[in-house]
MIVOKOL-58663 format. One line per field, with one value per residue: residue number from 1; x, y, z of N, C-alpha, C in turn. Coordinates in Angstrom, 3 decimals, always signed. Layout:
N
pos <- NUM,...;
npx <- X,...;
npy <- Y,...;
npz <- Z,...;
capx <- X,...;
capy <- Y,...;
capz <- Z,...;
cpx <- X,...;
cpy <- Y,...;
cpz <- Z,...;
***
This chain:
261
pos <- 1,2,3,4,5,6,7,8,9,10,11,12,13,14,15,16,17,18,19,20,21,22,23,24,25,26,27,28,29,30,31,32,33,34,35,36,37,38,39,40,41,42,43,44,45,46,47,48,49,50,51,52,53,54,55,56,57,58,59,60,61,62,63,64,65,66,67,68,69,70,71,72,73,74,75,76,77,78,79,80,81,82,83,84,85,86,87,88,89,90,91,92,93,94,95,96,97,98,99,100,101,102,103,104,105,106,107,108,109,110,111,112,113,114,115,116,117,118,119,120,121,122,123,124,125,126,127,128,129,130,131,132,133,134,135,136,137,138,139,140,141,142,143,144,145,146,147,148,149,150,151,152,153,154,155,156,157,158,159,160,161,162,163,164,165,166,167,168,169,170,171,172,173,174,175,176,177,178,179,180,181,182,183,184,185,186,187,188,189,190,191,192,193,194,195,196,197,198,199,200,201,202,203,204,205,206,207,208,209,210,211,212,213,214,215,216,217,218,219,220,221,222,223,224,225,226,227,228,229,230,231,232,233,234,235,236,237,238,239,240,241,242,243,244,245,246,247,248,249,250,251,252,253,254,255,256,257,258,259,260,261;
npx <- -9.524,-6.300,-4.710,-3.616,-2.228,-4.251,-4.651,-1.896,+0.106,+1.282,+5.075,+6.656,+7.592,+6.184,+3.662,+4.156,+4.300,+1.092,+0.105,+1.670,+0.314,-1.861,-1.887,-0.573,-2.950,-4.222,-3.054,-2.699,-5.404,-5.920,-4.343,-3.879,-4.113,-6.077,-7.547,-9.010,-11.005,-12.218,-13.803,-15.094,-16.793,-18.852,-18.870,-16.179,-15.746,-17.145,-15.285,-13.036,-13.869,-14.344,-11.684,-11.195,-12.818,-12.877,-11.392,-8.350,-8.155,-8.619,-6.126,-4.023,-4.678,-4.518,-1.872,-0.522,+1.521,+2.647,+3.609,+6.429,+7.774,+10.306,+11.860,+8.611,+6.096,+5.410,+2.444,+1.405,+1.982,+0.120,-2.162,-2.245,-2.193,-4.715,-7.083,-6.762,-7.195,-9.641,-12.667,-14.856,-17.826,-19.203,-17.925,-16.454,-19.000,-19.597,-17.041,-18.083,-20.423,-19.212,-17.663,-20.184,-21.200,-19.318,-18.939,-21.558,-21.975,-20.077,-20.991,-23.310,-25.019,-24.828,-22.086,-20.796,-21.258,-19.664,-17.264,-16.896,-16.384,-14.542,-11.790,-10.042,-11.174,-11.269,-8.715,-9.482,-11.971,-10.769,-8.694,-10.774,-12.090,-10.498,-9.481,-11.543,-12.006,-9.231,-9.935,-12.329,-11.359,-9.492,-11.313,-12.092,-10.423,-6.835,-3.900,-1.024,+0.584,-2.175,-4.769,-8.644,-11.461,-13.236,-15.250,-15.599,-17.764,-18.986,-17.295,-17.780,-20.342,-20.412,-18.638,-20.902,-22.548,-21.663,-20.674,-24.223,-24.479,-22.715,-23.946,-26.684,-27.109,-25.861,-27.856,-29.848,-29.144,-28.668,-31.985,-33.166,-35.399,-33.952,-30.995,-28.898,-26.771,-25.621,-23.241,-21.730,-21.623,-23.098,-22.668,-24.948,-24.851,-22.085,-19.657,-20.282,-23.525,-25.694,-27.368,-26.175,-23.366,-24.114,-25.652,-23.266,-21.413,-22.873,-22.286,-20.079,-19.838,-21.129,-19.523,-17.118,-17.296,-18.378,-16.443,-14.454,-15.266,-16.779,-14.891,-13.882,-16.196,-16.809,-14.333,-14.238,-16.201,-15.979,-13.743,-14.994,-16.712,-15.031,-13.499,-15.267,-16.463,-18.623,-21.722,-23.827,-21.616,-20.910,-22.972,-23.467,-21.222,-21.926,-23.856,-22.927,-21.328,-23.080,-24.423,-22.167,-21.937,-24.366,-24.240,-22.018,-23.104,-25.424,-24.212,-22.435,-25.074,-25.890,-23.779,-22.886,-20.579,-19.055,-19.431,-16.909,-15.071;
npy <- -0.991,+0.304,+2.139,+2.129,+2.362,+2.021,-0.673,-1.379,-1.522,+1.369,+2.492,+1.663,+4.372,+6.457,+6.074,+7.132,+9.560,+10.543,+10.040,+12.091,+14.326,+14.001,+14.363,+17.057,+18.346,+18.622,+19.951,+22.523,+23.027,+23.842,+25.895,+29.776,+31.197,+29.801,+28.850,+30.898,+32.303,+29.805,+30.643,+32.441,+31.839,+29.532,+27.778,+27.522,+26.486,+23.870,+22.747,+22.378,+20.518,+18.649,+17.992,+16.786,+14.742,+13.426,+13.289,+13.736,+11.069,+9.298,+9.505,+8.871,+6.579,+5.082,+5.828,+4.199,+4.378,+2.952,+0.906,+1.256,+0.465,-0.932,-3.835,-5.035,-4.816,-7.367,-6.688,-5.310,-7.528,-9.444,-8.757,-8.017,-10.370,-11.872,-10.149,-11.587,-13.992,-13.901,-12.882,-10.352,-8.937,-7.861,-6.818,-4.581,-3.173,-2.225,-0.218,+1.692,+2.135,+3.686,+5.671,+7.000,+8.017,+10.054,+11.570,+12.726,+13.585,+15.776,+17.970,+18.772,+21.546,+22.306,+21.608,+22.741,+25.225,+25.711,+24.624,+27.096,+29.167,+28.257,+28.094,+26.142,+23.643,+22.764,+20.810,+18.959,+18.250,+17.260,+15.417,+13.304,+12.704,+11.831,+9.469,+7.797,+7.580,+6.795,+4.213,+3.229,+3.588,+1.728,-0.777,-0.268,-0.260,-0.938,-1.375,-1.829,-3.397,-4.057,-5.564,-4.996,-6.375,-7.016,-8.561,-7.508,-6.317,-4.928,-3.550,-1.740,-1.093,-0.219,+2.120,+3.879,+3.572,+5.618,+7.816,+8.528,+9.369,+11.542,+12.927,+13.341,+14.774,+17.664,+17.586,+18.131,+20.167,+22.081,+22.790,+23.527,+26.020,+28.338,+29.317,+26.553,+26.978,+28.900,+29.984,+31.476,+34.930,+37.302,+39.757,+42.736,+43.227,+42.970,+40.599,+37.444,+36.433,+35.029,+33.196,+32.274,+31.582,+29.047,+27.412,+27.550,+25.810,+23.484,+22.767,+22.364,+20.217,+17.736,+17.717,+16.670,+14.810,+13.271,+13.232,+11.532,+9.292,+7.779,+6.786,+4.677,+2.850,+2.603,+1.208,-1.231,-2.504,-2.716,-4.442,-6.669,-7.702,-8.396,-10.502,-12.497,-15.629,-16.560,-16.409,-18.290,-20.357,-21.065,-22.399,-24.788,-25.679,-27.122,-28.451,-30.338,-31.667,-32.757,-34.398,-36.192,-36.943,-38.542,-40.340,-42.031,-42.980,-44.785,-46.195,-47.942,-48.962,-50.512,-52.410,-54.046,-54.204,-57.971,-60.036,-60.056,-63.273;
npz <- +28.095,+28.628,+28.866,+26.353,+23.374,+20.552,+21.847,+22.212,+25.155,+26.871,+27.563,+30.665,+31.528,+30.191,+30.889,+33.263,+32.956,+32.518,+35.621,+37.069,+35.538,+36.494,+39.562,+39.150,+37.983,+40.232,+42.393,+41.597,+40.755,+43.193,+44.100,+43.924,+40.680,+40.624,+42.517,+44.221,+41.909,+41.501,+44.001,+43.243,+41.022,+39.415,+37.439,+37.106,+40.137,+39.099,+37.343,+38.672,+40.670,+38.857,+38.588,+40.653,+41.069,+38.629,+36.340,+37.895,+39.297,+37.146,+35.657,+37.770,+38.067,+35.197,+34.916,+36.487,+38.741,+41.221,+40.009,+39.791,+41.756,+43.185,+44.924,+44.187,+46.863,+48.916,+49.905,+47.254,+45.310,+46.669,+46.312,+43.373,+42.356,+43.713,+43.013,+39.765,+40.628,+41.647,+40.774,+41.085,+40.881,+43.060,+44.639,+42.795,+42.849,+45.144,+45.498,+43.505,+44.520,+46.938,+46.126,+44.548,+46.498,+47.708,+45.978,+45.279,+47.659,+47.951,+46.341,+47.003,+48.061,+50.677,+50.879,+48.992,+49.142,+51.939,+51.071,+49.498,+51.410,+53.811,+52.483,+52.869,+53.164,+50.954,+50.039,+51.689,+50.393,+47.967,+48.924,+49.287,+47.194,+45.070,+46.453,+46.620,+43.874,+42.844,+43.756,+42.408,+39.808,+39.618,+39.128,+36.494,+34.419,+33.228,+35.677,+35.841,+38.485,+38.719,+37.820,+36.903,+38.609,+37.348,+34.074,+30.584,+29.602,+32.623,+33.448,+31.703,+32.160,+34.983,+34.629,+33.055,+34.954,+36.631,+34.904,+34.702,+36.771,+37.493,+35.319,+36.023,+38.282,+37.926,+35.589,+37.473,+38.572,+36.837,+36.160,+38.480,+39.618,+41.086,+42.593,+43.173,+45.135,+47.471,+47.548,+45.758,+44.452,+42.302,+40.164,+38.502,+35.670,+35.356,+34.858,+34.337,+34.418,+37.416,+36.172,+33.608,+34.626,+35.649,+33.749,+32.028,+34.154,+34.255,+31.585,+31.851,+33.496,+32.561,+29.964,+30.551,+32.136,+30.266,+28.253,+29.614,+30.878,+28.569,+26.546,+28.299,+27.969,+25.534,+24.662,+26.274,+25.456,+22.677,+22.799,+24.422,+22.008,+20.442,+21.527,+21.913,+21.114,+18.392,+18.745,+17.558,+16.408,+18.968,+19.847,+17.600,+18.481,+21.200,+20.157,+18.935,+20.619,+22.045,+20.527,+20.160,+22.702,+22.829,+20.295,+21.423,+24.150,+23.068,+21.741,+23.460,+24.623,+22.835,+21.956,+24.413,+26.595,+26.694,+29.459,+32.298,+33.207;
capx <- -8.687,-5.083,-3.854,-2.642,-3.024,-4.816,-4.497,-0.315,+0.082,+2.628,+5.844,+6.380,+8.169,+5.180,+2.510,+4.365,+3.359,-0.074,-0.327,+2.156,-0.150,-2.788,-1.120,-0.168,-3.792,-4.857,-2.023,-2.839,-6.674,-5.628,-3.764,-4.093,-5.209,-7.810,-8.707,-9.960,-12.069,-13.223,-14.927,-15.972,-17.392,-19.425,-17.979,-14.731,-15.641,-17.487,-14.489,-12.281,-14.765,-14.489,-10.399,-10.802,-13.404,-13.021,-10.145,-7.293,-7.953,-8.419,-4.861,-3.252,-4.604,-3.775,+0.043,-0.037,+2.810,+2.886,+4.494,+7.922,+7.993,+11.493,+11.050,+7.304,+5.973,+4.327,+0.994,+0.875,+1.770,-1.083,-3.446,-2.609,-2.925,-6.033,-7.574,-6.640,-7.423,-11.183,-13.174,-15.743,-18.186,-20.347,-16.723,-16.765,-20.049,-18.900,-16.958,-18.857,-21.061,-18.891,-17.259,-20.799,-21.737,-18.440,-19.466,-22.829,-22.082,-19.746,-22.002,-24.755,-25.681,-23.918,-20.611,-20.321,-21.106,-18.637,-16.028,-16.686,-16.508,-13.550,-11.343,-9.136,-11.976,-10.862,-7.928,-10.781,-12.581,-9.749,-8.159,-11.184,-12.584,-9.460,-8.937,-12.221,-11.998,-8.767,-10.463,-13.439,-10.757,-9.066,-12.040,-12.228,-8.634,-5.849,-3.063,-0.308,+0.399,-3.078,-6.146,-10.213,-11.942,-14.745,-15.250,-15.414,-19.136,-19.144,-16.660,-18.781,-21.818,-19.645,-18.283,-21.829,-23.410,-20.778,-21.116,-25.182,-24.572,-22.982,-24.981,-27.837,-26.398,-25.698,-29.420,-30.539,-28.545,-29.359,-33.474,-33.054,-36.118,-33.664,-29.744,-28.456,-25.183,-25.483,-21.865,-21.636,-22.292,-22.776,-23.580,-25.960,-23.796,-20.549,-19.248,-21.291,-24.920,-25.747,-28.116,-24.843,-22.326,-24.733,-25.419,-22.037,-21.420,-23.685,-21.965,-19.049,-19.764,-21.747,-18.700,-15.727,-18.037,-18.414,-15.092,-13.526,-16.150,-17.134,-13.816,-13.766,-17.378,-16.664,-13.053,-14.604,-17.495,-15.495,-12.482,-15.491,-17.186,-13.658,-12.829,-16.351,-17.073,-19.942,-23.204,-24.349,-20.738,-20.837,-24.469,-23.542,-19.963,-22.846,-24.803,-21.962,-20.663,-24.149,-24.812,-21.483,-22.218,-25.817,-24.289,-21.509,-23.884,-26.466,-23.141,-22.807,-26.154,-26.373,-23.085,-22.033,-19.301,-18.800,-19.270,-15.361,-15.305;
capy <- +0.206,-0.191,+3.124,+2.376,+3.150,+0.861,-2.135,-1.367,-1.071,+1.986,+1.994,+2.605,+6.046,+7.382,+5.761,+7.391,+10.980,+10.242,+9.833,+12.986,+14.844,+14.076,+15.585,+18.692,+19.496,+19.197,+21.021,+23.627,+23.738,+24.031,+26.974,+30.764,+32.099,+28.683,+28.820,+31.803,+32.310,+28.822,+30.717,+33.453,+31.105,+28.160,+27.200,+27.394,+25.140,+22.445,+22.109,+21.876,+19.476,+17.262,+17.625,+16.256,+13.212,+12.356,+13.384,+13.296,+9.905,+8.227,+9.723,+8.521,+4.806,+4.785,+5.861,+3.631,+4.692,+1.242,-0.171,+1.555,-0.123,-1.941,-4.489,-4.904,-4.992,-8.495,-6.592,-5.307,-9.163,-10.598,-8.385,-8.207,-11.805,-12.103,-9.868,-11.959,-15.323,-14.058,-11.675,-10.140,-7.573,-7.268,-5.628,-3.777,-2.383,-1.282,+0.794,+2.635,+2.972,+4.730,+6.972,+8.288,+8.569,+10.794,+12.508,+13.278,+14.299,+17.026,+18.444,+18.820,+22.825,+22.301,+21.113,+23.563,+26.304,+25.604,+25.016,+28.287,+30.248,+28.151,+26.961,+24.648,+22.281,+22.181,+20.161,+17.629,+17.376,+17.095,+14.028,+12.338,+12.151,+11.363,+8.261,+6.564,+7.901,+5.514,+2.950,+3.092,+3.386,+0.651,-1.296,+0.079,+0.355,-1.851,-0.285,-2.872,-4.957,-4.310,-5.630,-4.631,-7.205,-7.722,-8.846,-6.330,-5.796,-5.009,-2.091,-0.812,-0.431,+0.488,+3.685,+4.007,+4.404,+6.963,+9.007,+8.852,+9.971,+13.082,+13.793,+13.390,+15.699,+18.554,+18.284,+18.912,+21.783,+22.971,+22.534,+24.560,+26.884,+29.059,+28.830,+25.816,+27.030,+30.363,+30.996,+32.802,+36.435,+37.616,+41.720,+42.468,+43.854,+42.950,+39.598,+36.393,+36.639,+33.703,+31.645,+31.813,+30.607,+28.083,+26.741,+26.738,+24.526,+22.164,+21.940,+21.650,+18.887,+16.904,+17.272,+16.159,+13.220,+12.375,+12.434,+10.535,+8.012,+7.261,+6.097,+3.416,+2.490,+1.927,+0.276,-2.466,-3.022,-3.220,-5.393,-7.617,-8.361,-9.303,-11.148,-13.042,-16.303,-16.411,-17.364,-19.549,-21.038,-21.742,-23.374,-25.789,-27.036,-27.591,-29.222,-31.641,-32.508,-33.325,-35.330,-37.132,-38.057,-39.555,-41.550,-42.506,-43.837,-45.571,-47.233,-48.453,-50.057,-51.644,-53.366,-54.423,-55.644,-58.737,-59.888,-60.954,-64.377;
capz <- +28.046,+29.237,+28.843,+25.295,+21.653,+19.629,+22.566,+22.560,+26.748,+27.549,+28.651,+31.805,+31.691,+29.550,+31.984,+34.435,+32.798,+32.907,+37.157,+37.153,+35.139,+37.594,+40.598,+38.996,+38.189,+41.536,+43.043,+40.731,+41.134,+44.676,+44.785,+43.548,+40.952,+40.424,+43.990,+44.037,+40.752,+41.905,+44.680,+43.089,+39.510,+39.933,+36.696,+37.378,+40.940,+38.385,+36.373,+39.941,+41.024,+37.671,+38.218,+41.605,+41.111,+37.859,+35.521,+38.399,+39.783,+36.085,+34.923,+38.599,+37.811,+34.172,+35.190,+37.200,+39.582,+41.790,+39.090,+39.399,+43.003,+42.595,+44.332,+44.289,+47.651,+49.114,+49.697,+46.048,+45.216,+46.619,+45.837,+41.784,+42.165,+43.900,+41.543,+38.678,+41.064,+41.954,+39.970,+42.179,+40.906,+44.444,+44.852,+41.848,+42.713,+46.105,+45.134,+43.059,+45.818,+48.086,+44.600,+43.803,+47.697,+48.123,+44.679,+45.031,+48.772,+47.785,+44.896,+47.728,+48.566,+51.899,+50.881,+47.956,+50.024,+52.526,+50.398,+49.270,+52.719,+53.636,+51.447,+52.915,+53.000,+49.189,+50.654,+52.319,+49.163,+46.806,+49.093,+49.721,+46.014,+44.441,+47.078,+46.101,+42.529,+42.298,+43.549,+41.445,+38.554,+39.537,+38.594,+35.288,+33.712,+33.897,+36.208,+35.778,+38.183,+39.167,+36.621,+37.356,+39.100,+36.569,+33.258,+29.939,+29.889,+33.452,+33.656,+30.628,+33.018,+36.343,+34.004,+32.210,+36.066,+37.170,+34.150,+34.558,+38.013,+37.242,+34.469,+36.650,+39.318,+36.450,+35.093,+38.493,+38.870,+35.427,+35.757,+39.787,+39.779,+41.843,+42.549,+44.462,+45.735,+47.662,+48.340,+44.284,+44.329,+41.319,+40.309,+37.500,+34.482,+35.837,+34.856,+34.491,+35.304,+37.796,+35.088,+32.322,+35.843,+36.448,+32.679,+32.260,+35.311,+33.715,+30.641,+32.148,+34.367,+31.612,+28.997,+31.379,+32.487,+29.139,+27.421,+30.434,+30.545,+27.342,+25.971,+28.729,+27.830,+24.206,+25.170,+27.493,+24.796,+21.382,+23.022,+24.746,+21.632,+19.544,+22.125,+22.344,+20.176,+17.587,+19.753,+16.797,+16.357,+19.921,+20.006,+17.040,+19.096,+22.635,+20.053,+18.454,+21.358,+22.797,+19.710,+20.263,+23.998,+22.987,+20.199,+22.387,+24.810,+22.215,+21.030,+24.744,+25.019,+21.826,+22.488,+25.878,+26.550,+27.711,+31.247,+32.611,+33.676;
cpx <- -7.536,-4.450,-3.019,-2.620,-2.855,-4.631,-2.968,-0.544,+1.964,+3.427,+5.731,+6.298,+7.301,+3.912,+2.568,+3.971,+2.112,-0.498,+0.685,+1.332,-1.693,-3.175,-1.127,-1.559,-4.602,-4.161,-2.535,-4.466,-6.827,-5.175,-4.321,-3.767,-6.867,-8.219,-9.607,-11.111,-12.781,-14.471,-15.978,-16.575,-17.768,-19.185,-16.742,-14.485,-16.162,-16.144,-13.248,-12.879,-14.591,-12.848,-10.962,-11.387,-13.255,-11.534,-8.770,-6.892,-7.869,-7.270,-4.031,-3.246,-3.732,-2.385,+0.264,+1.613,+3.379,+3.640,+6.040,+8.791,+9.084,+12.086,+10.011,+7.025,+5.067,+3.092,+0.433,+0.924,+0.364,-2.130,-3.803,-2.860,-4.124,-6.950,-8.009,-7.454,-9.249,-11.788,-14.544,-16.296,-18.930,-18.885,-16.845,-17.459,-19.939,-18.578,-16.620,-19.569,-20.851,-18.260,-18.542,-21.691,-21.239,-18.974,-20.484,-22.866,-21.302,-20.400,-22.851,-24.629,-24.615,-22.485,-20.181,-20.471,-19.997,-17.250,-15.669,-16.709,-15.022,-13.056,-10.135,-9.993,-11.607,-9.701,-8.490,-10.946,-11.575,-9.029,-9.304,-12.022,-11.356,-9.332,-10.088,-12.353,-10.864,-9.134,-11.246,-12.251,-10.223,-10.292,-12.768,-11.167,-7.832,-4.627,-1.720,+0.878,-1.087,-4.059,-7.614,-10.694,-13.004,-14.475,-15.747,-16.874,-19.328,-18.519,-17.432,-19.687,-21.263,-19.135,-19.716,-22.645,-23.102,-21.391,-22.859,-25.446,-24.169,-23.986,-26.379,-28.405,-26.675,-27.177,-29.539,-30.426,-29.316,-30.909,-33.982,-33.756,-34.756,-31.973,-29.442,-27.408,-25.847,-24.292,-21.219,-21.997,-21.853,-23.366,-23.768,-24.666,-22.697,-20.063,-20.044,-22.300,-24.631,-26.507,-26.442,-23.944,-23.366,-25.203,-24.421,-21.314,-21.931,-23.159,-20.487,-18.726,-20.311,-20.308,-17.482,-16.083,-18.266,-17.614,-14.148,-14.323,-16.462,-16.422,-13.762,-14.823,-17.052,-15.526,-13.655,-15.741,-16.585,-14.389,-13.133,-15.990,-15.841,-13.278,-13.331,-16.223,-18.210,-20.672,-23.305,-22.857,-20.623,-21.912,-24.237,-22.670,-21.080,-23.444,-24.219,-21.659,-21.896,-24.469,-23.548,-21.379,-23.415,-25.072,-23.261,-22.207,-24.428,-25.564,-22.884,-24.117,-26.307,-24.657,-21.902,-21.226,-19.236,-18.203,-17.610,-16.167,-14.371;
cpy <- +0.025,+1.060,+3.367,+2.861,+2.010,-0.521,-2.097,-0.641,+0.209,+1.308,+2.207,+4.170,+7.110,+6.867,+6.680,+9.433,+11.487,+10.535,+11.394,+14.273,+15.409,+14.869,+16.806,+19.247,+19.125,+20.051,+22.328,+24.524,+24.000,+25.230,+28.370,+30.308,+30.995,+28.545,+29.877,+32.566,+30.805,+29.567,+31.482,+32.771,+29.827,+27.133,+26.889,+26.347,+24.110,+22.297,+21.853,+20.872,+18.263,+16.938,+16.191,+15.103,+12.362,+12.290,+13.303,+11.493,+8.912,+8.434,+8.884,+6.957,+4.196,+5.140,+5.308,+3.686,+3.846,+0.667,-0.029,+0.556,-1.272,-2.865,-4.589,-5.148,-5.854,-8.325,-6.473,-6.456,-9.825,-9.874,-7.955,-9.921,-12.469,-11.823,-10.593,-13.278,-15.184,-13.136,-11.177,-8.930,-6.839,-5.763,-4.408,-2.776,-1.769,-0.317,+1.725,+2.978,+4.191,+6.372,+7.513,+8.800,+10.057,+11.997,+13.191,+14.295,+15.937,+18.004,+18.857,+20.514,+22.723,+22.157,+22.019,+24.916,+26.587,+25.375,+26.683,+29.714,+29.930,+26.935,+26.099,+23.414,+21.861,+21.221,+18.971,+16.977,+16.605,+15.626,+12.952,+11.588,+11.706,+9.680,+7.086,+7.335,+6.990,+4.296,+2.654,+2.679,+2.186,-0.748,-1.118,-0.232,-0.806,-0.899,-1.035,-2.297,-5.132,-4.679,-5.677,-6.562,-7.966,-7.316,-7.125,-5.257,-5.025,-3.528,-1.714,-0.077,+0.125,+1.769,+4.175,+4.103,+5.342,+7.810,+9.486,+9.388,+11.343,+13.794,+14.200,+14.920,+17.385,+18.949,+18.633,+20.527,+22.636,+24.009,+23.317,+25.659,+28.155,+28.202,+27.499,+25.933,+28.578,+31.330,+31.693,+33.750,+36.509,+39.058,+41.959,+43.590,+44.352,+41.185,+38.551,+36.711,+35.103,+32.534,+31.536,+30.971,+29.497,+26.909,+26.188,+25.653,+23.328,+21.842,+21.312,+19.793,+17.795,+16.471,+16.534,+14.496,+12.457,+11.664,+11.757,+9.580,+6.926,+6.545,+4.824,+2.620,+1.663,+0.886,-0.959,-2.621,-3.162,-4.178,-6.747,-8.481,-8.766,-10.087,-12.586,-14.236,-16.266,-16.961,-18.235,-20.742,-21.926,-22.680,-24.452,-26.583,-27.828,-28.553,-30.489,-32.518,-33.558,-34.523,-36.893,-38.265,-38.952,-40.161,-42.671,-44.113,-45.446,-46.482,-48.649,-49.758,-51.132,-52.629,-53.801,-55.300,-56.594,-58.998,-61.019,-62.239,-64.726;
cpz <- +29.006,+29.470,+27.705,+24.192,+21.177,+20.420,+22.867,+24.213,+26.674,+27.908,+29.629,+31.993,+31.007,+30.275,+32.919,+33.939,+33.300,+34.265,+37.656,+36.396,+36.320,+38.774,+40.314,+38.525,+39.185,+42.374,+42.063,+40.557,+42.930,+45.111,+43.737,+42.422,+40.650,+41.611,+43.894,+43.100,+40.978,+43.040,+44.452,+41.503,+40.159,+38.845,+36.700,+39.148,+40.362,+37.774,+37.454,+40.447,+40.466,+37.733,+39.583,+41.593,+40.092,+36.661,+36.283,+38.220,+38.398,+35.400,+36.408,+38.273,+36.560,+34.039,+35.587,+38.435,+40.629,+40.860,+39.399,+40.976,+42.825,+44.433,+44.815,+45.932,+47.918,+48.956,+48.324,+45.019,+45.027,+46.707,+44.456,+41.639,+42.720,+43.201,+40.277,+39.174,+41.474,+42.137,+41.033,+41.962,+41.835,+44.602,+44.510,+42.535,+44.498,+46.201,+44.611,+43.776,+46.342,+47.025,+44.459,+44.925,+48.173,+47.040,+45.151,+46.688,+48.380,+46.686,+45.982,+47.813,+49.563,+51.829,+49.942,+48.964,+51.114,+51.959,+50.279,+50.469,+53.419,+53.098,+51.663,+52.923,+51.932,+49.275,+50.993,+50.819,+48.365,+47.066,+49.464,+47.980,+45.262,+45.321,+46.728,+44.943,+41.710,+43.004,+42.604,+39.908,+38.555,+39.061,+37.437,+34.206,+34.007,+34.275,+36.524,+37.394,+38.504,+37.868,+37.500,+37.449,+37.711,+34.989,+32.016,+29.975,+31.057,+33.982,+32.696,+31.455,+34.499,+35.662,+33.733,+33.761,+36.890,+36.569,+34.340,+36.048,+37.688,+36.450,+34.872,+37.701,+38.457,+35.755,+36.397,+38.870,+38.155,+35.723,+37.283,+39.494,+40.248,+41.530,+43.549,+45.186,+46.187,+47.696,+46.957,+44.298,+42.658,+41.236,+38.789,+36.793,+35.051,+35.739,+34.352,+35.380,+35.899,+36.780,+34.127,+32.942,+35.774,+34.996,+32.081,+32.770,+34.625,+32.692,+30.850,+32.821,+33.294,+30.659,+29.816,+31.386,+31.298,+28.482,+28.360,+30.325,+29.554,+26.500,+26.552,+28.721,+26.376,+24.242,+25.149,+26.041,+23.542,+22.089,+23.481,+23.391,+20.020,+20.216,+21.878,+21.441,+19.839,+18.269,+19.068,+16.525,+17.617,+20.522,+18.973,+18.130,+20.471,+21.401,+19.523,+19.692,+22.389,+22.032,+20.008,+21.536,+23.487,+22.441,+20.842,+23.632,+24.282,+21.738,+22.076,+24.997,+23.956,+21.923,+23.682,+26.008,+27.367,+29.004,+31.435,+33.225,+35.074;
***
């Protein structure tokens, strides 16, 4: 997944939408009136939640906005060419680490609650999941001049253990004998009961995680296996060429060449 249609890579100036799109909905779940129905809906903070970890940071990568850098700067040099020079999924899997450490930390009881008492922490959250959210992306996506460390399969399962992280997160919530967030009031026949806020939440967080994910799942898996050669095509050429060293050899022993004089 490049950011394109049908494998065609953007231009720039329409890449550059994309990472501008990004911005404006976090600036926007940032301020009135989505701040505040964030504090008072626990739906309306899952779907601020899903701008900030997962739908910002994968529109900022795929705009790529480094690119417009005229002219490129040495560091972003030698680190699209390292990239390309030595693929490294311990990397990769890094971080994802620290993306579903940062994730799963702000999701916790404690961190949702406090958001919701005060909300400039929403400021905290908002810059600290977005900063490893484009990293993580960057090892998904290509963000020209930057390309993902690891091979197609590989971002398949680095998206495919994000997404099973939230979704994980989301059942828990769901399946909560009791509420896990206290800082929602809710008042009985007046608005959203807390089970409907709180089912909601869950579907919210499940569907976001899905339709961002899932595209770069299938991506990385249909482009790997067009890319791939036929297993059995590639087990006859190992086996020709094996056949051609033996008789090679056997040609060798049966006639040696004469010893120089």
């Amino acid at each position: 997944m490049s950011g394109g249609v049908a494998g065609r890579p953007l231009p720039r100036q329409e890449r550059m939408w994309f990472a501008a799109g990004g911005v404006a909905l976090v600036v926007v779940a940032l301020v009135p009136p989505v701040s505040a129905w964030a504090d008072r809906y626990e739906a309306v903070e899952a779907l601020r939640f899903s701008i900030f970890a997962v739908i910002a940071p994968a529109l900022v990568v795929i705009g790529a906005p480094w690119a417009v850098l005229r002219p490129a700067p040495p560091a972003l040099i030698r680190l699209a060419d390292g990239r390309r020079r030595h693929p490294a999924f311990l990397l990769s899997l890094g971080f994802l680490a620290l993306d579903l450490a940062v994730l799963v930390s702000w999701r916790s009881p404690l961190f949702v609650d406090a958001v919701s008492r005060h909300r400039w922490l929403a400021i905290i959250e908002a810059a600290s999941l977005l900063i490893v959210g484009v990293g993580l992306w960057l090892e998904l996506v290509e963000s020209p001049p930057l390309i993902p460390r690891s091979a197609r399969p590989r971002r398949a399962l680095l998206a495919a253990l994000a997404m099973w992280t939230v979704w994980t997160v989301a059942y828990l919530q769901a399946m909560a004998n009791s509420a896990w967030y206290r800082g929602f009031h809710h008042v009985a026949g007046n608005g959203l009961s807390a089970a409907a806020d709180r089912q909601i939440s869950t579907i919210v967080l499940w569907a976001v995680a899905a339709l961002v994910f899932m595209p770069v799942i299938f991506w990385n898996l249909v482009q790997w296996l067009r890319s791939e050669d036929d297993p059995d095509d590639e087990l006859y050429r190992l086996l020709r060429e094996e056949r051609r060293r033996s008789a090679g050899v056997l040609r060798t022993t049966e006639h040696p060449s004469a010893p120089s004089e």
